[in-house]
N, C-alpha and C positions, 0 to 999 in steps of 0.2 A: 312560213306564213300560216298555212292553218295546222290544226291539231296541235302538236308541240313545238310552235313558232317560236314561241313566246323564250324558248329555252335561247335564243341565239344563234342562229341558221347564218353565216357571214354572207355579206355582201359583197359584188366580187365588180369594179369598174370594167369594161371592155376599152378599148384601144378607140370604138364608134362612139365614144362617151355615154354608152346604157349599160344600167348600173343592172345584175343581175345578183337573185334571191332564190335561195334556195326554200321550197317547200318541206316542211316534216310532218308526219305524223307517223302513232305508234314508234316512235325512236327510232324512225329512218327518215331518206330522202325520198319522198314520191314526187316533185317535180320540178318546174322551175318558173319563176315568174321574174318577167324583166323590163323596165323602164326604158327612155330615154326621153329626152325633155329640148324643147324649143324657147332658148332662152332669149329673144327677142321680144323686147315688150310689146310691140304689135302683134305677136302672131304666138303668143307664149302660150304652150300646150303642154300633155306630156302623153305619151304612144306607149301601149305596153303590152307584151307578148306573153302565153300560159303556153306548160307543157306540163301532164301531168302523167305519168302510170298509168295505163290502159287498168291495170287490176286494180285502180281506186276509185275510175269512173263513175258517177250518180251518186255519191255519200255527200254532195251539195262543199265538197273543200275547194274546185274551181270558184266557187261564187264567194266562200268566205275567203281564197284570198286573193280574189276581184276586191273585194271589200277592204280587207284591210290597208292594200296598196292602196285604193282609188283614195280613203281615208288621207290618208298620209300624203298622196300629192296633192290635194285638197286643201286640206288641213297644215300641213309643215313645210309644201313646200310652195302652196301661193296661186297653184293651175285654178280656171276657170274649166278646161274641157280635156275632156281626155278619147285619145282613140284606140280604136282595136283593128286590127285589119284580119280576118280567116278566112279559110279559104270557101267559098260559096257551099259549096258540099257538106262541108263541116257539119250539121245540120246539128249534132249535138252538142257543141261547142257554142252556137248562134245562139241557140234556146238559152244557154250557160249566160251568154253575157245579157239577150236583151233581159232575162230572170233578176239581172241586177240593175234595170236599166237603161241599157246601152239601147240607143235607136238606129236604126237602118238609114246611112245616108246614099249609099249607092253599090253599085258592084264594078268593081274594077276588071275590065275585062282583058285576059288573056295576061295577070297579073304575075305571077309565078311559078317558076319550071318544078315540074313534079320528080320524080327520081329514074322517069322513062324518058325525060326529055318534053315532055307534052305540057303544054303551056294549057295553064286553069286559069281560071277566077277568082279573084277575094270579092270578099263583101266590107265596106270601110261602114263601121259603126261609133258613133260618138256619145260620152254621157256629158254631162255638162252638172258642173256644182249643184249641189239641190235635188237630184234627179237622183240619186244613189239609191238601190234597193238594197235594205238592210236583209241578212240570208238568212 
């Protein structure tokens, strides 16, 4: 998706039906970006998850490929809103989406086990059609 996205990075379906994207730049993999979508015409969204490279952090390629996804479920595949869930702490990852956007709807508390066992926080953020900040 960002930097050499463009060359064809494959899509890969999961088994939870979200469709994962691999991230390039400089002629590797630095991270991963992943959909998955609520195809109910009442309630049709689509949720998407970033993992990037700790050694790529702040070159603004989380926000450009926020952007290009959001584009694209927008644009090709027909969404009105899209969400992001991280986890409350994240505090650099927050700035990353609302920088494109994304607004703060709430914090979900005691939302997901950390790798000690200890139950944190997400923050659920949503952009909705129109609202896109171009990076």
């Amino acid at each position: 998706m960002a930097g050499d996205h463009r060359r064809g990075h494959p899509a890969q379906t999961g088994g939870d039906g979200s469709t994962a994207l691999a991230i390039g730049a400089e002629g590797r993999t630095i991270g991963l970006i992943q959909f998955h979508e609520e195809g109910s015409p009442d309630f049709r969204r689509a949720g998407i998850d970033l993992f990037l490279d700790a050694r790529v952090h702040g070159r603004g390629l989380g926000g450009e490929a926020i952007a290009v996804l959001a584009r694209h479920l927008f644009d090709q595949r027909g969404h009105h809103r899209i969400t992001i869930d991280p986890a409350l702490a994240n505090t650099r990852a927050v700035r990353c989406y609302e920088k494109a956007g994304f607004r703060r709807v709430g914090v979900m508390r005691r939302y997901w086990r950390d790798s000690e066992g200890v139950w944190q926080d997400g923050l659920l953020l949503d952009l909705l059609a129109g609202e896109l900040a171009e990076p």
